[in-house]
MARMIKE-449253 format. One record per residue (C-alpha): x negated, z, y negated. Coordinates in Angstrom, 2 decimals, always signed. Each point is the difference from the previous one (the first is absolute). Example, Ala and Ser with C-alpha at 12.3 -4.5 7.8 and 13.67 -1.06 7.14 Angstrom:
BEGIN
X;Z;Y
-12.30;+7.80;+4.50 .
-1.37;-0.66;-3.44 .
// end
This chain:
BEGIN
X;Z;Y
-92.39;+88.32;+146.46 .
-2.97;-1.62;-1.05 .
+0.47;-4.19;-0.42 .
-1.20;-1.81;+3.80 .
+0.40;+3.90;+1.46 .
+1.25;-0.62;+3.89 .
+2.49;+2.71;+0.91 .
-1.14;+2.02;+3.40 .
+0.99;+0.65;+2.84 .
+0.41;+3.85;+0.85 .
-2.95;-0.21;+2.55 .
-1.91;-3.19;-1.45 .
-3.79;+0.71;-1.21 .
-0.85;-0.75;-3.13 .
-3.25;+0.16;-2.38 .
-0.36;+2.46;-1.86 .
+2.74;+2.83;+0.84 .
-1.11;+3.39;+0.62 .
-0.85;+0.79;+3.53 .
+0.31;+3.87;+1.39 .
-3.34;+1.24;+0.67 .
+0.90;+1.64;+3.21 .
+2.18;-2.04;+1.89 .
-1.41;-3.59;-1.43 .
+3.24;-1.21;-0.38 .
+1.21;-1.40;-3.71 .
+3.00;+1.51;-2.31 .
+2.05;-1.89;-1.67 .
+2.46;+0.36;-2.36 .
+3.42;-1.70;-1.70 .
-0.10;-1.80;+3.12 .
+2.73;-2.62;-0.39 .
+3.13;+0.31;+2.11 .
+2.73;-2.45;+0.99 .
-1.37;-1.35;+3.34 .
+2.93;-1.40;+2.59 .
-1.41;+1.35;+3.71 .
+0.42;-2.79;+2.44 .
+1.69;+1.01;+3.55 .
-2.08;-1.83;+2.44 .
-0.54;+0.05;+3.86 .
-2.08;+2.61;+1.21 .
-3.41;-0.42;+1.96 .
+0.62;-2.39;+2.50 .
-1.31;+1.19;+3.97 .
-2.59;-1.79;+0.94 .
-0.96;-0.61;+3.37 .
-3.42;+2.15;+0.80 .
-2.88;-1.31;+1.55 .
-3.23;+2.23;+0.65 .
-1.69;-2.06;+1.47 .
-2.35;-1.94;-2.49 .
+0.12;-3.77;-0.38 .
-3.56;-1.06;+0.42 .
-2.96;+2.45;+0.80 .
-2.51;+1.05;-2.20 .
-3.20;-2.67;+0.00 .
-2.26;+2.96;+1.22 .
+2.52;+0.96;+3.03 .
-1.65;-0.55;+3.44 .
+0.21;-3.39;+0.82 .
-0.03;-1.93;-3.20 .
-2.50;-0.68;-2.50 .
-0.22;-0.77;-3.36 .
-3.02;-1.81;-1.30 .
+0.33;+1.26;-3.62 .
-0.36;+3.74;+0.92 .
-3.20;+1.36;+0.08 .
-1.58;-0.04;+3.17 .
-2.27;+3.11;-0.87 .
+0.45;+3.54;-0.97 .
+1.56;-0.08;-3.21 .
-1.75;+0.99;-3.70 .
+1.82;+2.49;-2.25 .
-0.46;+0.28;-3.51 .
-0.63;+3.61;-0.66 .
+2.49;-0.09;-3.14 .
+3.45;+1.32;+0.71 .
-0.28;+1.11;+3.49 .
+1.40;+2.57;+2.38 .
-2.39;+2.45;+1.63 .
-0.26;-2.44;+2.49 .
-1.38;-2.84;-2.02 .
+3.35;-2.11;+0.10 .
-0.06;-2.00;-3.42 .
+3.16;-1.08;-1.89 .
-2.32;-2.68;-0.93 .
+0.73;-1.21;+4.11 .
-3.13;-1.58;+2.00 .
-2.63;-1.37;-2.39 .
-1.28;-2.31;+2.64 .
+3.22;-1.50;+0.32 .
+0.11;-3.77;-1.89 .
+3.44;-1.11;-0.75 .
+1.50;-3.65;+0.80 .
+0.71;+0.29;-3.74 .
-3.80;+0.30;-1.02 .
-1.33;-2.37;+2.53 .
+2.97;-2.57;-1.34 .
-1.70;+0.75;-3.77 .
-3.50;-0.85;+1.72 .
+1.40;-3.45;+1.09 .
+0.97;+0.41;+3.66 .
+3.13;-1.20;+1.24 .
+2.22;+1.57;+1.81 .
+2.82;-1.46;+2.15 .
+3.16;-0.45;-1.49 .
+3.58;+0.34;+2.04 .
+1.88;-3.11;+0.35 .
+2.50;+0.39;-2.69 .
-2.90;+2.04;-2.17 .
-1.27;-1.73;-3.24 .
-3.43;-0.07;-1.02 .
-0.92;+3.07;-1.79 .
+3.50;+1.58;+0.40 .
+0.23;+3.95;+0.14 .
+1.98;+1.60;+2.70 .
+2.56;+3.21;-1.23 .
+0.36;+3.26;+2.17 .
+3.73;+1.07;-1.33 .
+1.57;+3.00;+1.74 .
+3.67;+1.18;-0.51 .
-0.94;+3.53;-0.50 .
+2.74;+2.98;+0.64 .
-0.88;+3.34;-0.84 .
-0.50;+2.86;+2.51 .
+3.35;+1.87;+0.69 .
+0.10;+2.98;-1.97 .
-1.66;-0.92;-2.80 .
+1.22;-0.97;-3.61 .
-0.35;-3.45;-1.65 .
-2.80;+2.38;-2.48 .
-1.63;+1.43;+2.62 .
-0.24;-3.00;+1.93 .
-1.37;-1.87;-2.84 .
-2.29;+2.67;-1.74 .
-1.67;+0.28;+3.73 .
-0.50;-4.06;+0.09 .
-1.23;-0.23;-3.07 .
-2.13;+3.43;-0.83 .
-1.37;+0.34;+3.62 .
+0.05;-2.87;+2.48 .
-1.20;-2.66;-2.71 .
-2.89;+2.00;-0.83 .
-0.96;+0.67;+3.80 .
+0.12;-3.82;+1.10 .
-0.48;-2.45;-3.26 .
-3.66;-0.14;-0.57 .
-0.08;-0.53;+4.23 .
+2.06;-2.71;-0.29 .
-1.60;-1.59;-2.86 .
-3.14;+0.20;+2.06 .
+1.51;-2.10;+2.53 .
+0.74;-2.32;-1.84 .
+3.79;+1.04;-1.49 .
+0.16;-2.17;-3.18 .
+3.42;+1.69;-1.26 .
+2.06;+2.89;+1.17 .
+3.10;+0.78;-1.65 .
+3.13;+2.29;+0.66 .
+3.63;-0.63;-1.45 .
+2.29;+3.26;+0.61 .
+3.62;-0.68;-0.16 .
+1.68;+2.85;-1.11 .
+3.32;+1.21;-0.52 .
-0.70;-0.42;-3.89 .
-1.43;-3.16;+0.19 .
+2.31;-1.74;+2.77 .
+3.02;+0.06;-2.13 .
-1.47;-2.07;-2.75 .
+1.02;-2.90;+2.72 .
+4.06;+0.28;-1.61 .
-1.42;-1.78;-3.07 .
-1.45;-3.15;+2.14 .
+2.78;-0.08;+2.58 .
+1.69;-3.58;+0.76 .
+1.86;-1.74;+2.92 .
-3.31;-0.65;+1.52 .
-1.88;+2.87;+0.49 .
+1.88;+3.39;+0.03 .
-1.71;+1.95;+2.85 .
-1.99;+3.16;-0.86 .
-3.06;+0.90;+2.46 .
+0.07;+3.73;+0.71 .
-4.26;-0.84;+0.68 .
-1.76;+3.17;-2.02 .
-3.17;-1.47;-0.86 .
-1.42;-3.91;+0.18 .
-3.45;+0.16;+0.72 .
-2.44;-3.02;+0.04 .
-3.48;-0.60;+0.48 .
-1.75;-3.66;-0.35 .
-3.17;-0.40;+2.11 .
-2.00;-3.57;+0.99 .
-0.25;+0.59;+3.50 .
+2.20;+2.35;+2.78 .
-3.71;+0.48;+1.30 .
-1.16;+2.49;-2.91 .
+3.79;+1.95;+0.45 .
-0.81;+0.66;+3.91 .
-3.72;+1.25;-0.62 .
+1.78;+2.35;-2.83 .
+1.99;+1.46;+2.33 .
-2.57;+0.41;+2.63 .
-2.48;+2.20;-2.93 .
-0.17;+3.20;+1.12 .
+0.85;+0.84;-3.23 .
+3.47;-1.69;+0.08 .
+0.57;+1.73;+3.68 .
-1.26;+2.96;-0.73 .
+2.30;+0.37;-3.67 .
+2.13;-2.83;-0.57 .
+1.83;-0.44;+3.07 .
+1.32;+3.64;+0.56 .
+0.71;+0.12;-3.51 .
+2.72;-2.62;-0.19 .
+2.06;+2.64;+1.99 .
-0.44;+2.38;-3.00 .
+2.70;-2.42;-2.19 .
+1.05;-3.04;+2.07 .
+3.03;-0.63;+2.58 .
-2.76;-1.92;+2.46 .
+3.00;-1.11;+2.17 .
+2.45;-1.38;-2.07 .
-2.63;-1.50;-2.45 .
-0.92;-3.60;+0.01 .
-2.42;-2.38;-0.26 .
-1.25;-3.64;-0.08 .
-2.99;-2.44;-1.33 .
+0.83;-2.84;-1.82 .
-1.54;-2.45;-2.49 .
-0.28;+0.34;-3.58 .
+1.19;-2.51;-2.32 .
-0.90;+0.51;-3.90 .
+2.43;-1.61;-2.92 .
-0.47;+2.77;-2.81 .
-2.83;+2.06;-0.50 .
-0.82;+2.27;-2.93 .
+2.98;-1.42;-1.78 .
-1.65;-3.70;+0.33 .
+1.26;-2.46;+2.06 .
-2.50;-0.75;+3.18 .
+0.16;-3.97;-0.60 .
+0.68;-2.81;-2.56 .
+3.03;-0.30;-0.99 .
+2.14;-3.11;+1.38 .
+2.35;-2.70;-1.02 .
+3.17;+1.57;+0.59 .
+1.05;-3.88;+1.07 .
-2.67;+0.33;+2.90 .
+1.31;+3.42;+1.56 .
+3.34;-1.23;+0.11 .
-0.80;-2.96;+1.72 .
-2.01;+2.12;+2.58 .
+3.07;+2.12;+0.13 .
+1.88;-2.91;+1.33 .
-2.57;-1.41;+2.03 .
-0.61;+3.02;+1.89 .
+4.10;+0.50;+0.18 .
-0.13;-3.28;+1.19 .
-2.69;+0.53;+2.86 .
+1.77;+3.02;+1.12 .
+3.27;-1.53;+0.65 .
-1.16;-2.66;+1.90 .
-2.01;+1.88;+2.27 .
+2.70;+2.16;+0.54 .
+2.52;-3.58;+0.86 .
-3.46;-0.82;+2.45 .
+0.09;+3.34;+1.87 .
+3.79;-0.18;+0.07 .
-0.21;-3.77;+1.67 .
-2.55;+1.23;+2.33 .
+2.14;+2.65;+1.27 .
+3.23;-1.90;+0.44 .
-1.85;-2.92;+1.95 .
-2.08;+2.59;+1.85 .
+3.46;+1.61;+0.68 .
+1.93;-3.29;+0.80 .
-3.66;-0.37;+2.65 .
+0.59;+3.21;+1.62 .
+3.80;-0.80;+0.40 .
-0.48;-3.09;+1.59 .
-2.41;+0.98;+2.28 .
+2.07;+3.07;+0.84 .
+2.95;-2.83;+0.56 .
-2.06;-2.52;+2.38 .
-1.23;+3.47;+2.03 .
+3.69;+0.72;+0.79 .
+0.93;-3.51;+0.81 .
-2.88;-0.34;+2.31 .
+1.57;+3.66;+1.63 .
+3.11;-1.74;+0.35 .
-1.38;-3.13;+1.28 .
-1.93;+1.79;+2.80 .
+3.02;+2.15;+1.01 .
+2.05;-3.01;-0.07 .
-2.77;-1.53;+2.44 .
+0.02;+3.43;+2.33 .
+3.91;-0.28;+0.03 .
-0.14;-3.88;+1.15 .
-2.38;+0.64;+2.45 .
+1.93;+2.99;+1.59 .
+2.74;-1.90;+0.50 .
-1.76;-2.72;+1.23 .
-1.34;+2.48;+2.86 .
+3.38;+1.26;+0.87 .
+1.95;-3.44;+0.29 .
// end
């Protein structure tokens, strides 16, 4: 093996190694052995839900003020016989663009300025098919339908991480007390976008309807798949670290600090329940003394009657 040369994984990529010319897929040889397989739970059920979320911004009764309000443009590069452009609407403007131009755009409450939101879903494969077949389709056909769309709303980076039964048992070598659980997800897929406003007008291109949509039922469980938006945070890119480094004195100082704040709020919350608590009780306590008091009363008065 040549000096630096990474070992492979039976089905990891790699530059350079001879692909078949009719299936697309590459050959490898003296692939090294010795992997320990993992036993792990199987695919959790998940609870489904067909009904959507949130409609679509062009769905009667809602609007969206950064769709096009006209009949949309096509560029007549890469279409359908229909006109429908991988390229998406061309009138379209993304929040990202008009962001670059200077505008500002409102920010969520716990958003900071200029902070990217993340698309992740927990992709499982389609039943039936194999871990290659499910990835060779991902990766060979869907990308190549949707990526220049997205990037023409505004999709800044689109990435897909495929766990596979090679690659998952590579976790035995990092194992300790603290994290020991294996997800049985098949495929981590993430997208980072500026706005949520440039992902719903994607999905309402005729384009994406027309191709995209039907075509996630070509490789993708849709039901037990899952999905969320968060925000992205940057340490490490390119092998660099994002900022300056700092006095290893001050982070562990913040360390305590924020320890610090955290335990006393939680003492704070835990005072204000106990004396809302110890409220509640007492009040509960004078209402059934007062019940007594007033039957006692009604008794007195009864007898009073009789005698």
């Amino acid at each position: 093996m040549a000096p630096h040369e990474v070992p492979l994984a039976p089905n990891q990529l790699a530059d350079g190694i001879p692909t078949d010319s009719e299936t697309g897929l590459q050959t490898f040889e003296n692939v090294p052995n010795g992997h320990t397989f993992l036993t792990s739970p199987s695919k959790p059920t998940l609870p489904v839900n067909p009904q959507p979320l949130f409609p679509l911004s062009n769905d009667p009764g809602s609007s969206n003020p950064f769709l096009p309000q006209s009949g949309p443009t096509y560029k007549n590069i890469h279409t359908d016989a229909n006109g429908l452009s991988r390229n998406g609407n061309t009138d379209y403007v993304t929040v990202a663009e008009r962001v670059r131009r200077g505008e500002e755009v409102p920010l969520l409450k716990d958003q900071k300025p200029g902070q990217k939101f993340v698309l992740t879903i927990l992709g499982y494969r389609k039943e039936g098919l194999s871990e290659e077949e499910y990835r060779q389709y991902m990766t060979e056909v869907h990308s190549p339908m949707v990526r220049a769309l997205m990037a023409r709303y505004g999709t800044e980076r689109w990435t897909m991480i495929h766990n596979t039964s090679h690659s998952r048992p590579l976790m035995s070598q990092i194992f300790d007390p603290q994290f020991a659980n294996i997800t049985q997800i098949d495929c981590f897929i993430q997208a980072v976008f500026t706005s949520i406003d440039d992902v719903v007008a994607m999905k309402a291109d005729p384009y994406f309807k027309k191709y995209i949509t039907p075509d996630h039922e070509n490789f993708a469980d849709t039901r037990g798949s899952q999905m969320t938006i968060g925000y992205l945070e940057e340490f490490i890119t390119d092998g660099k670290v994002v900022e300056e480094a700092e006095d290893f004195n001050v982070i562990l100082a913040r360390q305590d600090r924020l320890l610090r704040a955290r335990e006393q709020k939680r003492a704070s919350e835990k005072r204000k329940r106990e004396n809302e608590e110890a409220v509640a009780g007492k009040n509960v306590k004078q209402g059934i003394e007062r019940e007594e008091m007033e039957v006692e009363k009604m008794s007195g008065g009864g007898a009073v009657l009789a005698s």
